[in-house]
C-alpha positions as CSV (number, residue, x, y, z in Angstrom):
1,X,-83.7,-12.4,3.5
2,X,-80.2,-11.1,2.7
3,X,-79.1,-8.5,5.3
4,X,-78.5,-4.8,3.9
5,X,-74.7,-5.0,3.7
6,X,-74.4,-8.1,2.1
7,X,-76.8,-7.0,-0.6
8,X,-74.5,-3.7,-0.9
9,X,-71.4,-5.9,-1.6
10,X,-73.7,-8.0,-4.1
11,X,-74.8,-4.9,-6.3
12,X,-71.0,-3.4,-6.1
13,X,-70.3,-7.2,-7.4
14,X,-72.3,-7.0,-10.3
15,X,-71.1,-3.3,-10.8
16,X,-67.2,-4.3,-11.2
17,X,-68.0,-7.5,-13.2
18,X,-69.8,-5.4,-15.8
19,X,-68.5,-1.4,-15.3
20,X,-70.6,-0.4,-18.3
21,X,-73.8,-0.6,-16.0
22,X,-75.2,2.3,-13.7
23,X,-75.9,1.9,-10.3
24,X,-79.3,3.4,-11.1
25,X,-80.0,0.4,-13.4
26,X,-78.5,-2.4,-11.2
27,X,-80.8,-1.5,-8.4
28,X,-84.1,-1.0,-10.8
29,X,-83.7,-5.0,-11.6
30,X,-82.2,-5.8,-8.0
31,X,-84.9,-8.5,-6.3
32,X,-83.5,-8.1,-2.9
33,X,-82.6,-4.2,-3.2
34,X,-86.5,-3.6,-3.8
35,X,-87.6,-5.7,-0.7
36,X,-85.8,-3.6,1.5
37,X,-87.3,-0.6,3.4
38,X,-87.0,3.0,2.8
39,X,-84.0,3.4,5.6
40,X,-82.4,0.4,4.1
41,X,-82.6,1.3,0.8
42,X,-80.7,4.6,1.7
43,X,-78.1,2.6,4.1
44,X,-77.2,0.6,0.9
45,X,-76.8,3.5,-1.6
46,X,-74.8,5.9,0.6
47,X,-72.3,2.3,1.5
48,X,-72.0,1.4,-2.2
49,X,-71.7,5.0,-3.7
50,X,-69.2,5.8,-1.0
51,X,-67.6,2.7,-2.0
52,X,-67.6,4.0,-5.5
53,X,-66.3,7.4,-4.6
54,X,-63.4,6.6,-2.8
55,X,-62.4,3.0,-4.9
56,X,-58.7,3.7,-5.5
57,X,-58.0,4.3,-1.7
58,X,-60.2,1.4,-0.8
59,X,-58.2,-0.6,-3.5
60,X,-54.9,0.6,-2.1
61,X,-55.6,-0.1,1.8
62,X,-57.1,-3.4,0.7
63,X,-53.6,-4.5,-1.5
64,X,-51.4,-3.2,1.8
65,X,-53.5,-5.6,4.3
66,X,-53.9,-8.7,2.2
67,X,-51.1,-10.5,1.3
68,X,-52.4,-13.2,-0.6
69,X,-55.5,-12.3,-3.3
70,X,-59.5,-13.1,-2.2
71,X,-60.7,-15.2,-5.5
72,X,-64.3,-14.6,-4.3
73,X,-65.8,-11.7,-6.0
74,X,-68.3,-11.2,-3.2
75,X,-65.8,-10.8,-0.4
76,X,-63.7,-9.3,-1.9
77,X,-66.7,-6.5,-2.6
78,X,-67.9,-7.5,0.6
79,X,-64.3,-6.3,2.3
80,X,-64.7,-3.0,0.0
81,X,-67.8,-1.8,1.4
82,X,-66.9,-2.7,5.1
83,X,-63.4,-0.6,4.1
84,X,-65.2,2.5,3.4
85,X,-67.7,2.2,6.1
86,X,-64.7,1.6,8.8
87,X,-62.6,4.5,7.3
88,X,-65.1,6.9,5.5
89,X,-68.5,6.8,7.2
90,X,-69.7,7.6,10.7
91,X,-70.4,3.3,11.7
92,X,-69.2,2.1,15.2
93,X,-66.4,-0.1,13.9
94,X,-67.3,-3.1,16.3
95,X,-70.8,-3.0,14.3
96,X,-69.2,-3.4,11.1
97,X,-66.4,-5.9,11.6
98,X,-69.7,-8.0,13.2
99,X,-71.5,-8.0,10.6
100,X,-69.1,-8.7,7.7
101,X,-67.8,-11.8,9.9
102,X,-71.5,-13.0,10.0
103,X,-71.9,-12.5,6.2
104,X,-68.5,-14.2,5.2
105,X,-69.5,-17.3,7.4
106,X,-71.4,-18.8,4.3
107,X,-68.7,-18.5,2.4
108,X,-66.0,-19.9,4.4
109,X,-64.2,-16.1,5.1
110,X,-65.2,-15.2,8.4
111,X,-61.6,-15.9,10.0
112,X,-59.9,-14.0,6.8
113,X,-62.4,-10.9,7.2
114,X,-62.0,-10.9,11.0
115,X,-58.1,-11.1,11.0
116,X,-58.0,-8.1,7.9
117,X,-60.9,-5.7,9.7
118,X,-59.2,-5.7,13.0
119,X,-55.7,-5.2,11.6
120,X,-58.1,-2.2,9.5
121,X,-59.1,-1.0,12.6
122,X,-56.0,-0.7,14.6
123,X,-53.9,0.9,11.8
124,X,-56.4,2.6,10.0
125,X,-55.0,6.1,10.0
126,X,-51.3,5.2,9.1
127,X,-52.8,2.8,6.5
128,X,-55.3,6.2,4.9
129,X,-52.2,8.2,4.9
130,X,-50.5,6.1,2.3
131,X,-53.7,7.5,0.1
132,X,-54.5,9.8,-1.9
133,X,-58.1,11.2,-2.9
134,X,-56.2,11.1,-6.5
135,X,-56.2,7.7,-6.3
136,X,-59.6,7.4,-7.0
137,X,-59.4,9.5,-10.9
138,X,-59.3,6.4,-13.2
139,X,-56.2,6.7,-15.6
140,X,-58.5,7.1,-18.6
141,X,-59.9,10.3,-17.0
142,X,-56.6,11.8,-15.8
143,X,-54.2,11.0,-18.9
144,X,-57.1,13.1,-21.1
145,X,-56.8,15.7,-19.1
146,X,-53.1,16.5,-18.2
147,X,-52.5,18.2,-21.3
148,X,-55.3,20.6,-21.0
149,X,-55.7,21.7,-17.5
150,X,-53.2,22.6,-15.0
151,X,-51.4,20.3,-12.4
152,X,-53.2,21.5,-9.8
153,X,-56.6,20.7,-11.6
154,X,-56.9,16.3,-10.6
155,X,-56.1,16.9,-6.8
156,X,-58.8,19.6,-6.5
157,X,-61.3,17.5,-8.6
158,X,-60.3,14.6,-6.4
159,X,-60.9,16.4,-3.7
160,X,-64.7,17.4,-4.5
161,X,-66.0,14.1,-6.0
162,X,-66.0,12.2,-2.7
163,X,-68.4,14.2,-1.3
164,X,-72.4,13.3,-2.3
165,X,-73.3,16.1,-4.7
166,X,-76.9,18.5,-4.1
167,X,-79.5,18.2,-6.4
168,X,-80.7,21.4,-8.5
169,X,-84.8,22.0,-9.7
170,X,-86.0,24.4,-12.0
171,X,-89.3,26.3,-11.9
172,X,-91.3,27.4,-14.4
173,X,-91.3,30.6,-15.0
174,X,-95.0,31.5,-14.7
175,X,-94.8,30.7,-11.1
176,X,-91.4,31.8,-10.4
177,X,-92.4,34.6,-8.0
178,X,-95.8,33.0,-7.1
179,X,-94.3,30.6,-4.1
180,X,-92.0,31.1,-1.4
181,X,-89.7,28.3,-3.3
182,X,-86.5,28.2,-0.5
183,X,-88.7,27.4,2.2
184,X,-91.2,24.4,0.4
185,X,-87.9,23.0,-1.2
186,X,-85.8,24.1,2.2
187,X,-82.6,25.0,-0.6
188,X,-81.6,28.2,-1.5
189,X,-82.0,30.1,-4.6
190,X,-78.9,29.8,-7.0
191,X,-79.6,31.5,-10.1
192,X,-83.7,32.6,-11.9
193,X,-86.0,29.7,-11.4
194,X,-83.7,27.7,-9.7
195,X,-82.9,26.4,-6.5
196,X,-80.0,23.6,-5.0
197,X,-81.5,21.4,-2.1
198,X,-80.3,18.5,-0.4
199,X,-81.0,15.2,-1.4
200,X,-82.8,13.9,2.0
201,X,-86.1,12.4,-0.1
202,X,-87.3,11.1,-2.8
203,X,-87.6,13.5,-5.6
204,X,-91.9,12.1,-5.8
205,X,-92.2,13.6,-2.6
206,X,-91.0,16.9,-2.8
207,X,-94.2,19.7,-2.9
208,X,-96.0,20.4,-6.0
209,X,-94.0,17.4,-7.7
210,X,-97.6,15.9,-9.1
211,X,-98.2,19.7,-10.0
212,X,-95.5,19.9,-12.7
213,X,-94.4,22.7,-11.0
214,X,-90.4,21.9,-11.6
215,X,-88.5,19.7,-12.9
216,X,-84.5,18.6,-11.4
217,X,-82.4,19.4,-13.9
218,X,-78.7,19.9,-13.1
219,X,-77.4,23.6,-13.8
220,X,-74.9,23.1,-16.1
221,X,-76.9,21.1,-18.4
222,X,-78.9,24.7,-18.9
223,X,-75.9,26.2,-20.2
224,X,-77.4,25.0,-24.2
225,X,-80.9,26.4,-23.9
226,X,-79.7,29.5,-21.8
227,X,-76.9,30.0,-24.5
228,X,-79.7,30.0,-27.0
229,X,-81.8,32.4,-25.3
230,X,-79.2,35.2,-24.6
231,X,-79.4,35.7,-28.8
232,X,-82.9,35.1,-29.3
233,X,-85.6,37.9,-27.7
234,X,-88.2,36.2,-25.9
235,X,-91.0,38.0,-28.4
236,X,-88.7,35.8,-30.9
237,X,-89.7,32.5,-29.9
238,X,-93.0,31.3,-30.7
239,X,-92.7,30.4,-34.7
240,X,-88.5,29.6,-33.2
241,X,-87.9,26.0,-34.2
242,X,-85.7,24.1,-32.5
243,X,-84.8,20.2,-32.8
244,X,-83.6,19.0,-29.6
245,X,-81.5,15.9,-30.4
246,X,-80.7,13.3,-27.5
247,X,-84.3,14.5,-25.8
248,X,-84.2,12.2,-22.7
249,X,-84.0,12.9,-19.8
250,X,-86.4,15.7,-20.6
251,X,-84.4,19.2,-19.6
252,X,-83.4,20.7,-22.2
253,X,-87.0,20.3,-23.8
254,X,-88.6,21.4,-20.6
255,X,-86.5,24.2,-21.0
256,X,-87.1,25.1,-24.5
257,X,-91.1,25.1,-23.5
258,X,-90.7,27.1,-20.4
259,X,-88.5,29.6,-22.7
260,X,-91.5,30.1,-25.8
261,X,-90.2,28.4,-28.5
262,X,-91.7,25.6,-30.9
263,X,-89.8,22.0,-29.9
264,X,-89.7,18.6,-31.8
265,X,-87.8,16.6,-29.4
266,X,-86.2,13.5,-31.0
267,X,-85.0,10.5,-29.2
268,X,-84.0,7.0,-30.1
269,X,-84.7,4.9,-26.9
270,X,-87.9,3.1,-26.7
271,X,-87.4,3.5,-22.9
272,X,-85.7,6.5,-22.8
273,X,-88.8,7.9,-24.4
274,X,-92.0,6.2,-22.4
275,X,-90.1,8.1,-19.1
276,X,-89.7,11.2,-21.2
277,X,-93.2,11.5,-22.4
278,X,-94.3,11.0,-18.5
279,X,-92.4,13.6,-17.4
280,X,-93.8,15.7,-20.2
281,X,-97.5,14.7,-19.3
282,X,-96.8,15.9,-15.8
283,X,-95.4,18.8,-16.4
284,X,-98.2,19.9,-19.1
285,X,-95.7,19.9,-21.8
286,X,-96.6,19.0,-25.7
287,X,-93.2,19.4,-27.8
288,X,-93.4,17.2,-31.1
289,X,-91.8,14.0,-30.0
290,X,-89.9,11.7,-32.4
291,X,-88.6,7.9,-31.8
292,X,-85.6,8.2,-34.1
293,X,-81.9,8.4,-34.3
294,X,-80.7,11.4,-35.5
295,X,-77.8,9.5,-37.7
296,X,-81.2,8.2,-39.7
297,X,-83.7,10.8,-39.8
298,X,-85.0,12.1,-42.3
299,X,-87.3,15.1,-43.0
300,X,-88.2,18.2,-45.6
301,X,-88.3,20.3,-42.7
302,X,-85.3,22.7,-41.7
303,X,-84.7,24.0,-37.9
304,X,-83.6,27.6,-37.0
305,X,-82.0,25.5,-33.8
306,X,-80.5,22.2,-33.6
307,X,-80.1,21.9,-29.9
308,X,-77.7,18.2,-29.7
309,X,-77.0,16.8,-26.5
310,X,-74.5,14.0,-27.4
311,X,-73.6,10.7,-26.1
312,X,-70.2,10.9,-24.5
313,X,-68.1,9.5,-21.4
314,X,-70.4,11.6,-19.0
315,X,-66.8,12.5,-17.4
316,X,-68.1,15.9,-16.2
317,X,-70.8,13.9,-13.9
318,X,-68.6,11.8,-11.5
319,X,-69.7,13.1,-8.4
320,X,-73.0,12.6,-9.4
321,X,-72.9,9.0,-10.8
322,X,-69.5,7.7,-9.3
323,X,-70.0,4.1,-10.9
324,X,-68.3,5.9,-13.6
325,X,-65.0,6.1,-11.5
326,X,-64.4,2.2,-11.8
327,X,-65.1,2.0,-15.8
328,X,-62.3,2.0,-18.2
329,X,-63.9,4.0,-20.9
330,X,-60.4,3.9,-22.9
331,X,-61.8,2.2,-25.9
332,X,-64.9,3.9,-25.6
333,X,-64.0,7.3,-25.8
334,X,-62.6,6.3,-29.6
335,X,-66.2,5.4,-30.4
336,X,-67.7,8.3,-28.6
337,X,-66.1,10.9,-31.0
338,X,-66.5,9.4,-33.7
339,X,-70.0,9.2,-33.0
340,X,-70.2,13.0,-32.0
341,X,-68.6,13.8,-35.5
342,X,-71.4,11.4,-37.1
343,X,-74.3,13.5,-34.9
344,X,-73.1,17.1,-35.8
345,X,-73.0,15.7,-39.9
346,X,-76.5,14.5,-39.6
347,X,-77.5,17.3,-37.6
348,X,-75.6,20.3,-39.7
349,X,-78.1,19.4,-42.8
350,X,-81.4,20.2,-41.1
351,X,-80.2,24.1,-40.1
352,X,-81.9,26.5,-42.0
353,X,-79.6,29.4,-43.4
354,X,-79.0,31.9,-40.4
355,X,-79.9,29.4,-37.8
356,X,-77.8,27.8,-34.9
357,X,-76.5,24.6,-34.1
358,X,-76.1,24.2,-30.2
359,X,-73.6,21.1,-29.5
360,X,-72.8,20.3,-25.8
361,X,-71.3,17.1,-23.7
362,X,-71.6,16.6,-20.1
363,X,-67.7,15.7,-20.4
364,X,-64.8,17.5,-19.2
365,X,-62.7,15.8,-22.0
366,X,-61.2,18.2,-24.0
367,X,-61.3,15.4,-27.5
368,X,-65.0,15.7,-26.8
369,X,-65.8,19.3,-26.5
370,X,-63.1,22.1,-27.9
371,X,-61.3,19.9,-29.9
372,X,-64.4,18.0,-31.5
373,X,-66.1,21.6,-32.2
374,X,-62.7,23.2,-33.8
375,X,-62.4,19.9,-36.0
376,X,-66.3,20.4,-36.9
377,X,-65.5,24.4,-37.8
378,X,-62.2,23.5,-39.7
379,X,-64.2,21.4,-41.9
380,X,-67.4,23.2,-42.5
381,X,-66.1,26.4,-43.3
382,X,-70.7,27.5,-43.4
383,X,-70.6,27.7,-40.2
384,X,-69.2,30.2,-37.4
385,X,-69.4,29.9,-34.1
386,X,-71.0,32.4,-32.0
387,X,-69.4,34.8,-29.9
388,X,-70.4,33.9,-25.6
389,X,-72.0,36.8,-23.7
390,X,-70.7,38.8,-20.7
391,X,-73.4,37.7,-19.0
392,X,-72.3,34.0,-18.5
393,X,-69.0,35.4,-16.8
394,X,-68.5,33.7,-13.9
395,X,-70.9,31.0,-14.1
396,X,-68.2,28.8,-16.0
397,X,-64.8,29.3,-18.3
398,X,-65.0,31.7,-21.3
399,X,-62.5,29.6,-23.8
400,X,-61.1,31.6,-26.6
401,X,-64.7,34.4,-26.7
402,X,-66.8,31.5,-28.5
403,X,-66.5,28.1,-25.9
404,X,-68.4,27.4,-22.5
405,X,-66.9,25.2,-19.9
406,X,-68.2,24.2,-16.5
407,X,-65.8,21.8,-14.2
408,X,-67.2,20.3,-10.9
409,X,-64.4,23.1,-9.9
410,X,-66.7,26.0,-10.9
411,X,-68.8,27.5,-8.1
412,X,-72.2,28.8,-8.1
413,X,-73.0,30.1,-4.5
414,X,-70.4,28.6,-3.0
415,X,-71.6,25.4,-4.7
416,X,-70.1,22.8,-7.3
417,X,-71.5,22.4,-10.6
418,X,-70.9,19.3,-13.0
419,X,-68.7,19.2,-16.0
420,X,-70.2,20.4,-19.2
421,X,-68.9,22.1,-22.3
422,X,-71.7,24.2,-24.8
423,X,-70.7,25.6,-28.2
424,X,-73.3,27.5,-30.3
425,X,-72.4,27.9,-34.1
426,X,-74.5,29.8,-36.5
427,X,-74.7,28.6,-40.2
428,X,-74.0,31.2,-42.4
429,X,-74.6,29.8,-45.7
430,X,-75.5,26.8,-47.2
């Protein structure tokens, strides 16, 4: 059997030879990952995502101390991971120099690996010094955002993505007040219905989990359905139609429920949608569900909400899923608005006269939120978009009265949020 570490510097392998893939979905098909115990399980996440979190000083340190290049993918991962353990995480150093020396052995390394960890060791905090947490912001991420936010903006971001984010659940409201909810979820309350905890088990075994109960859902990505409900009453909502477009993971939908109004959630991933509809059966939730792409549907039927969650570089979510730091979404984020222009089209036709069209990203970018929504208004003069209530002050950024923005630099209860941008537009004629 493989021993934890090197099966940490395998799975960061196979994440740098193909950075389109999660970490989530590396580990789901992972042999030797699913062998391991609990404890080991969690050894090799918090190695490989610190890894991930703090690549561009890793990257640096590593180009200082080796003067000619490791061909071997799998030491050269395998001197990443033992990087960030020596320099970012609480490991006797002795432990981890050991252990990479015995894994490189098979490969012929163990005299290269020894000779660069010690030299690690001895110099490590003149060698850190010559880094920057900015160093880990890939260039795709920081040369879209330089012209929008201020200077100051990428170290602070930097700053807060190399630290392992909370996780946020939301109740449902009919047993809100029913529970003592801080103490069985030991987290604290950070807005109605919802409470941030620390991640320190799996989600299955947090209390009334089997209940359907709550659902995690982060708090930014409530910004669309709470947007929605601070123009519709409540007494509104039960003949309210909405079309939630991109359903899966399941929040937004869940939210809709909870909130009273009538759902048909649409989704185009076979897979995406077997997981949604468990989720829904646990949580006692019976939306309309559709397997469809929204760029193909077709139907008589007109909404007084499309609610579109779109696909997009997920930029606002890198403390959360940091394999995104070491993807060069570049080319991709071309394709991405193009395709977000495509959704709001196909979506535009099936609002009913008077009715809303909610678009949000969980992206930072500003070609993917403001400026995709302004190009959308400037050409589809039927629509207006919808002025943002006081009551979302200081929960996010306010841009121009009518845009919402959370940053990972927003704070609720002294707590970050992820990057998300909302709009809601209101269709005026047809």
């Amino acid at each position: 059997m493989l021993r934890s570490r090197e099966i940490a510097a395998s799975l960061l392998k196979k994440l740098y030879e193909d950075p389109n893939r999660t970490f989530d979905s590396v580990i789901a098909y992972d042999t030797h990952f699913k062998k391991l115990s609990i404890r080991d399980k969690n050894f090799v996440r918090l190695i490989v995502l610190t890894t991930l979190r703090r690549h561009g000083q890793i990257d640096k340190i590593i180009s200082i101390l080796v003067k000619k290049s490791i061909k071997k993918k799998m030491i050269k991962n395998l001197l990443r991971i033992s990087v960030s353990q020596i320099l970012f995480l609480p490991i006797p150093e002795y432990s981890v120099v050991h252990q990479a020396v015995e894994i490189s052995k098979k490969y012929g390394y163990s005299k290269i690996i020894n000779g660069i960890l010690r030299n690690l060791c001895r110099n490590k905090k003149d060698l850190l010094s010559e880094t920057s947490t900015e160093d880990n912001i890939p260039i795709w991420i920081s040369s879209n955002l330089s012209d929008f936010y201020n200077s100051d903006f990428l170290r602070k971001l930097s700053s807060i993505i190399i630290s392992e984010p909370k996780i946020e659940i939301k109740v449902k409201k009919k047993f809100a007040e029913k529970k003592n909810w801080p103490k069985i979820f030991n987290g604290t309350k950070i807005m109605p219905e919802t409470y941030r905890i620390v991640p320190n088990r799996k989600i299955s075994e947090i209390p009334y989990y089997e209940k359907g109960l709550w659902w995690v859902q982060g708090v930014s990505s409530m910004n669309p359905v709470n947007l929605l409900n601070s123009f519709i009453p409540e007494k509104e909502r039960k003949n309210f139609r909405v079309l939630d477009v991109g359903a899966s993971p399941g929040g937004k939908t869940f939210q809709l429920m909870d909130s009273g109004y009538l759902v048909t959630s649409l989704e185009k991933s076979k897979s995406r949608m077997l997981k949604f509809k468990e989720n829904l059966k646990r949580l006692n939730f019976s939306p309309k569900t559709i397997l469809g792409d929204i760029n193909k549907f077709s139907t008589n039927e007109l909404f007084d909400c499309v609610l579109i969650d779109s696909p997009c570089t997920s930029s606002g979510l890198i403390q959360k899923n940091p394999d995104i730091l070491i993807s060069d979404k570049t080319e991709a984020l071309k394709r991405l608005t193009d395709l977000q222009s495509t959704i709001l089209s196909s979506s535009k036709k099936l609002v009913k006269k008077g009715g809303f069209m909610i678009y949000s990203v969980c992206s930072i970018i500003p070609s993917e939120g403001v400026t995709q929504i302004k190009k959308f208004l400037c050409e589809n003069t039927n629509f207006i978009p919808c002025k943002i209530k006081k009551e979302f002050d200081g929960i996010g950024n306010v841009l121009e009265n009518y845009f919402f923005l959370t940053t990972p630099l927003d704070l609720i209860n002294d707590s970050e949020v992820d990057g998300f941008f909302t709009a809601c537009l209101r269709k005026i004629k047809n």
